[in-house]
Backbone as CSV, one residue per row, in Angstrom:
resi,resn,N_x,N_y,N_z,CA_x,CA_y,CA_z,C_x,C_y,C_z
1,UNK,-19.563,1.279,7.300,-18.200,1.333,7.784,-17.654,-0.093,7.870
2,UNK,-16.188,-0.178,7.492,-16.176,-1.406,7.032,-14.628,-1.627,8.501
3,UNK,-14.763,-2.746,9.221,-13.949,-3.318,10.255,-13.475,-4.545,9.765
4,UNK,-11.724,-4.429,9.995,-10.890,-5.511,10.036,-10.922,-6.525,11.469
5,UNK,-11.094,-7.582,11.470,-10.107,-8.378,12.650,-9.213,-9.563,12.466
6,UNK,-8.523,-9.517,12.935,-7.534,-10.243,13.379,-8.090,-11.608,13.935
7,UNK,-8.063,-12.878,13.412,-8.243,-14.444,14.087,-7.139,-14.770,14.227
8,UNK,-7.021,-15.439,15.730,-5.780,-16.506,15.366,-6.697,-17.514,15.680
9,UNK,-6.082,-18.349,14.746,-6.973,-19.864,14.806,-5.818,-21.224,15.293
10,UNK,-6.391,-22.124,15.804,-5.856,-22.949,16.386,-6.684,-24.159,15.985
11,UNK,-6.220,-25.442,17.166,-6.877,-26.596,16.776,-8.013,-26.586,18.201
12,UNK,-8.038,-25.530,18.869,-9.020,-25.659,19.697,-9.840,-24.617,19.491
13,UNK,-9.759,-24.053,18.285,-10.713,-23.102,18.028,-10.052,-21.989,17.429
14,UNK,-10.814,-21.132,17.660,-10.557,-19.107,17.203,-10.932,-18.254,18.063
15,UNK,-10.106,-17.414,18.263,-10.605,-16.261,18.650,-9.815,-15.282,18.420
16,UNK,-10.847,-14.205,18.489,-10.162,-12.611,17.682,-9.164,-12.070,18.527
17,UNK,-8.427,-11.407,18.033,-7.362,-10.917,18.510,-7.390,-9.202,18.594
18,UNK,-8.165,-9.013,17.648,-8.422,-7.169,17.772,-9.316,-7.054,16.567
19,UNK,-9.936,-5.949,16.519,-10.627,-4.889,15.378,-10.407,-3.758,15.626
20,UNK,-10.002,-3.589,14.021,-9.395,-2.604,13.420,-10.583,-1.377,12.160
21,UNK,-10.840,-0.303,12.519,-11.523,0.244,11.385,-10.447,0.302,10.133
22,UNK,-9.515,0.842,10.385,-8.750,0.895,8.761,-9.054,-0.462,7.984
23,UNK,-8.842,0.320,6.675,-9.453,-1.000,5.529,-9.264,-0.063,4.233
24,UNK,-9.343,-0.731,3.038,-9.527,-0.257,2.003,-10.151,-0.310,0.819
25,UNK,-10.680,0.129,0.610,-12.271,0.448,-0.262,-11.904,-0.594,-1.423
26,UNK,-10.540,-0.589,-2.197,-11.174,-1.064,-3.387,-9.677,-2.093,-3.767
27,UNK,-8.471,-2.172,-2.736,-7.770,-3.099,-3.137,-7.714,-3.878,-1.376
28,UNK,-6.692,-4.552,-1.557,-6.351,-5.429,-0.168,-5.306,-5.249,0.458
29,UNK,-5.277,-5.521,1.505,-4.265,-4.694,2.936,-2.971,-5.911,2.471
30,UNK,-1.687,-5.209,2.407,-0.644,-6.015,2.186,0.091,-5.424,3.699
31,UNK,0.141,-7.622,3.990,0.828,-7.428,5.098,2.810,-7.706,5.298
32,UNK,3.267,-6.791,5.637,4.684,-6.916,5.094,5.224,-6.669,6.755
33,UNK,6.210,-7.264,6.711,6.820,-8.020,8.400,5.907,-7.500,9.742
34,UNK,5.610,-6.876,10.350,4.643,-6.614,11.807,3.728,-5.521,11.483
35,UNK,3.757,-5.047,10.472,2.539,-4.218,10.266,1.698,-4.655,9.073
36,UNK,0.705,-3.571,8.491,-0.740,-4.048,7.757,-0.849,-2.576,6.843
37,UNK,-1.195,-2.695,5.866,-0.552,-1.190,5.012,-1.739,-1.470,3.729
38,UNK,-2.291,-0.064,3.993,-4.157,-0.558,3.478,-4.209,1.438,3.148
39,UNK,-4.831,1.256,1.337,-4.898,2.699,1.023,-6.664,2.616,0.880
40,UNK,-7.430,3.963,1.793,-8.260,4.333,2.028,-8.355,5.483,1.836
41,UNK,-8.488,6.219,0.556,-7.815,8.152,0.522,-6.207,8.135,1.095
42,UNK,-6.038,7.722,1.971,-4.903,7.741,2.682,-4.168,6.637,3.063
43,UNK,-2.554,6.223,2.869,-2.319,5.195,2.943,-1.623,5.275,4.583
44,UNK,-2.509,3.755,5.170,-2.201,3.489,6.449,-1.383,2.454,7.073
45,UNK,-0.774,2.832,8.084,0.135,1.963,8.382,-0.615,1.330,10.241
46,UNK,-0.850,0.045,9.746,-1.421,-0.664,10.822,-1.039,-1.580,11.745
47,UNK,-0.159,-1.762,13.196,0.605,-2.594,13.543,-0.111,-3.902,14.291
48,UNK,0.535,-5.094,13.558,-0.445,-6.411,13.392,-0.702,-6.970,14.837
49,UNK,0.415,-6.491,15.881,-0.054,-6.873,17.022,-1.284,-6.633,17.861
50,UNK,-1.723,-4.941,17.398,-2.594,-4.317,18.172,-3.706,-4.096,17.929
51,UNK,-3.663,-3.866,16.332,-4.442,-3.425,15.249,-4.778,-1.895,15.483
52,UNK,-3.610,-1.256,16.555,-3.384,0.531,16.065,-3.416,0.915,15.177
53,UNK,-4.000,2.114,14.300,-3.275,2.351,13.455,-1.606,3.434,14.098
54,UNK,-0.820,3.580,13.028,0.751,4.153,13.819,0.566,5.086,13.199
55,UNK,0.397,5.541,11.916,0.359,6.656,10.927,-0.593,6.126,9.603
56,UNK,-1.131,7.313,9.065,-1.822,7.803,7.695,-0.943,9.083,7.350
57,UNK,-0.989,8.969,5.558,-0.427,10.064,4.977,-0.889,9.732,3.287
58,UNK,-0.450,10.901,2.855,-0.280,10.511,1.498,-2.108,10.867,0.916
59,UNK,-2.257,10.912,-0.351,-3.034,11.155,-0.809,-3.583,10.113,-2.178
60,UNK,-4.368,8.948,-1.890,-4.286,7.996,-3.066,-6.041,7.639,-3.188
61,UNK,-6.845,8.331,-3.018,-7.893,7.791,-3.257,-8.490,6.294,-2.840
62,UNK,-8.755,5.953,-3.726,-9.267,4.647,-3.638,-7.762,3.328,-4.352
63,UNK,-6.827,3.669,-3.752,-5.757,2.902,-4.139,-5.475,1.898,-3.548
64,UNK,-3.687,1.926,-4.143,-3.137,0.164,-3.913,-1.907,0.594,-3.518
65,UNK,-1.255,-0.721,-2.956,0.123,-0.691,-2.415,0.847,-2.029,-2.480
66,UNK,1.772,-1.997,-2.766,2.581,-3.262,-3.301,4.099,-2.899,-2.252
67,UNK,4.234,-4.050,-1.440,5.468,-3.682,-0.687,6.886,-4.233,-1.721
68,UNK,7.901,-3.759,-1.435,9.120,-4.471,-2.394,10.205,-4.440,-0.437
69,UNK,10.116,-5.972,-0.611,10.773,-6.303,0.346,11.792,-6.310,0.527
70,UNK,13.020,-6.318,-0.641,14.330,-6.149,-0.340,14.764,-5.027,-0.073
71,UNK,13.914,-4.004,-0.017,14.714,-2.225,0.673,13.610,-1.849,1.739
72,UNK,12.644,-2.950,2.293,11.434,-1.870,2.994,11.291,-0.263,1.975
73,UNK,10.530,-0.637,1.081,9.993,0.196,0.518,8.473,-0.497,-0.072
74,UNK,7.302,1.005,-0.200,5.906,0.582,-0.421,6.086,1.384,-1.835
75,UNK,5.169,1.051,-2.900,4.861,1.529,-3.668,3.237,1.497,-3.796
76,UNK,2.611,2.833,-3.774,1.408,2.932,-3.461,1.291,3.936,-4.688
77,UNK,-0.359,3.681,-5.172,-0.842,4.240,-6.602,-1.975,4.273,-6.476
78,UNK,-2.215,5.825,-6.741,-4.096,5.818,-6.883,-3.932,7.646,-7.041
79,UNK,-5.350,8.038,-7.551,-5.774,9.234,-7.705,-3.955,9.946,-8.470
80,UNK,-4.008,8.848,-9.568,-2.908,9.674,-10.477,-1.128,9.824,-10.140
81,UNK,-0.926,9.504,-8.852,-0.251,9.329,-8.328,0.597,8.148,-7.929
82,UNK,1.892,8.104,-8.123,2.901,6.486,-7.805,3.951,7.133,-6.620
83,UNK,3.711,6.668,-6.063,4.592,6.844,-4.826,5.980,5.830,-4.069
84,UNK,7.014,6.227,-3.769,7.882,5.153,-3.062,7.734,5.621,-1.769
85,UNK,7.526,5.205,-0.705,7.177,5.162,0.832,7.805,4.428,1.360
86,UNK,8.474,4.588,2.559,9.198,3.961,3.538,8.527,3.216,4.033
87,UNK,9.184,1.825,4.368,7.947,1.105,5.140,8.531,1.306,6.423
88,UNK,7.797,0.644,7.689,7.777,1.135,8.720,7.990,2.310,9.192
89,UNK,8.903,3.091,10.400,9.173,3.875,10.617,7.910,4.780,11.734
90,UNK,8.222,5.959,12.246,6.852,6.233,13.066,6.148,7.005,12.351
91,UNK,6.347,7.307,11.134,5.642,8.379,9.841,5.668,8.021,9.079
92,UNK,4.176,8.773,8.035,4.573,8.910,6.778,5.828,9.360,6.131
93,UNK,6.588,8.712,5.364,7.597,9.469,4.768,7.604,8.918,3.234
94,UNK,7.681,9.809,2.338,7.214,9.522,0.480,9.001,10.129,0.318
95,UNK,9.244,8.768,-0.652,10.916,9.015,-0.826,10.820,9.596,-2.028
96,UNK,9.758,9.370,-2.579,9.787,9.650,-4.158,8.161,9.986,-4.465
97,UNK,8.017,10.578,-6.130,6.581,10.468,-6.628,6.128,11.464,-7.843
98,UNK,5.409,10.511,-8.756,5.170,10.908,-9.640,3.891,11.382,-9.931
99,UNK,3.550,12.540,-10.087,1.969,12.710,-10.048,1.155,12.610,-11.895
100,UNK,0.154,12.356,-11.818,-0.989,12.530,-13.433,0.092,11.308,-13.956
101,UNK,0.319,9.999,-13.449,1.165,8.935,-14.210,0.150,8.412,-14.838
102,UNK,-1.491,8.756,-14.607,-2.108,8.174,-15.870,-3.056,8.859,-16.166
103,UNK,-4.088,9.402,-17.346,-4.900,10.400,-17.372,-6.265,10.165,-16.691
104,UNK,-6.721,8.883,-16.787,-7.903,8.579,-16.209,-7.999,8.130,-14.537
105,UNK,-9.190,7.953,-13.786,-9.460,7.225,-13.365,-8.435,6.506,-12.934
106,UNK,-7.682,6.258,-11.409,-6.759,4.843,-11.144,-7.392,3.670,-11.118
107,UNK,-7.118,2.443,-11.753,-7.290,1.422,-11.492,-6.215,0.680,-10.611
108,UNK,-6.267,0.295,-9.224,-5.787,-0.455,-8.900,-5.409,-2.147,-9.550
109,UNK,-4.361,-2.449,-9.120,-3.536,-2.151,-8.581,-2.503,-2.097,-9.667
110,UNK,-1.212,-1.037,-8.869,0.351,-1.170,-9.372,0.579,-2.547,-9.565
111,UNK,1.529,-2.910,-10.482,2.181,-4.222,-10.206,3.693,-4.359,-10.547
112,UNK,4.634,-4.893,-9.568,5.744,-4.426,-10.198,6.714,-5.837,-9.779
113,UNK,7.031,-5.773,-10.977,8.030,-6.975,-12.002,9.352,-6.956,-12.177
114,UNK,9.962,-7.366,-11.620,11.622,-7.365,-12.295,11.850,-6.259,-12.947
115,UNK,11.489,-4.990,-12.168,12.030,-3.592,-11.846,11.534,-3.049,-12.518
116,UNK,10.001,-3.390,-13.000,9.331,-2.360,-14.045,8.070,-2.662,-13.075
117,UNK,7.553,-1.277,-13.045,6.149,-1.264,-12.402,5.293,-0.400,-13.509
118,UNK,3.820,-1.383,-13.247,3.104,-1.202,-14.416,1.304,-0.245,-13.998
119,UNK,1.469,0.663,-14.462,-0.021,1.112,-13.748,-1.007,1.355,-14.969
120,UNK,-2.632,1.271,-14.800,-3.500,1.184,-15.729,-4.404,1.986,-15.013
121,UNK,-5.330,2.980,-16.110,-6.509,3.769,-15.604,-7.623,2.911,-16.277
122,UNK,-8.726,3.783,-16.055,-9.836,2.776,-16.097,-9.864,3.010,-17.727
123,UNK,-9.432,4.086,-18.379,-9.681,4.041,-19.748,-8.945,2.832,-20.533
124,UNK,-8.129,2.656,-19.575,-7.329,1.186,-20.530,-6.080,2.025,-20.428
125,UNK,-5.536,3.022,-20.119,-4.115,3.917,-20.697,-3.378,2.877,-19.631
126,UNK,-2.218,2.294,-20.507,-1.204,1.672,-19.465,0.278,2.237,-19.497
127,UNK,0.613,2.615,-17.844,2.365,2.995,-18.412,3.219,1.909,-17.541
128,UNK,4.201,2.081,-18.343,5.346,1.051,-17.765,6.715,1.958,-17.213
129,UNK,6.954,1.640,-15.560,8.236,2.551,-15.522,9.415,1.796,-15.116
130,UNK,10.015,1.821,-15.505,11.944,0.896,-14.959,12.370,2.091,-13.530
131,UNK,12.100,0.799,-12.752,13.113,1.493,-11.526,14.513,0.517,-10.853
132,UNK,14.655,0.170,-12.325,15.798,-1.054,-11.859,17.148,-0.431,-11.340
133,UNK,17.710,-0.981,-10.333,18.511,-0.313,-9.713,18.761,1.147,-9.191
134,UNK,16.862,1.054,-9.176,16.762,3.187,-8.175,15.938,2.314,-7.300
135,UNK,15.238,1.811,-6.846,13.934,1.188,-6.168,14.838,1.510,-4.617
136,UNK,16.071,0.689,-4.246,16.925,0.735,-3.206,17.460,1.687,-2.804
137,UNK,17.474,2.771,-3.739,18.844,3.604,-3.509,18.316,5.298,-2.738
138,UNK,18.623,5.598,-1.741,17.993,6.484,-1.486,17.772,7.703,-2.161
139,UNK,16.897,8.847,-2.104,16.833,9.884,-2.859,17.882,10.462,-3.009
């Protein structure tokens, strides 16, 4: 079982600030304004002060999550699945989602570029999707 903590470090030292079990198996916790957002089967939303978790939802395997900061929106990908997710808020909430976006195996991570986000399975299959000027806009 794998535990997060929290250091704050100083010039007189360190000390922990909390531990956290959420974590994620096979990409890294992106931290986007007061919370911590980490896909473990389930993508979690972790608040950085406490190291609560606030909510889990969603269904991504061993996935990834890429925040896009100009709309608080997450884009999370795994087990075939691309998702747009609200960030914060007291729930899961999926604004959008595309399921079987690749045939194999997810390879983490999404990556997304000047409004094209790019996902790859382990077979090598890569797709490219344009969400230029939908990324913001609500459903």
């Amino acid at each position: 079982m794998c535990i997060r903590d929290r250091v704050e470090v100083s010039l007189s030292g360190a000390r922990r600030k909390w531990t956290s079990r959420a974590f994620g198996t096979a990409s890294s916790p992106v931290v986007f304004k007061d919370r911590m957002y980490v896909v473990d089967r389930a993508l979690q939303c972790v608040d950085m002060g406490t190291g609560k978790v606030l909510w889990r939802g969603g269904n991504f395997g061993h996935g990834s999550v890429v925040a896009c900061a100009a709309d608080d929106r997450l884009i999370v990908f795994g087990n075939g699945r691309l998702a747009v997710v609200e960030a914060g808020g007291g729930k899961y909430r999926e604004l959008s989602r595309v399921d079987r976006v690749v045939p194999d195996v997810c390879y983490p991570h999404a990556v997304l570029a000047d409004g094209l986000i790019f996902c790859k399975d382990r077979a090598g299959n890569m797709v490219c999707l344009s969400v230029k000027g939908d990324i913001g806009r609500n459903p």
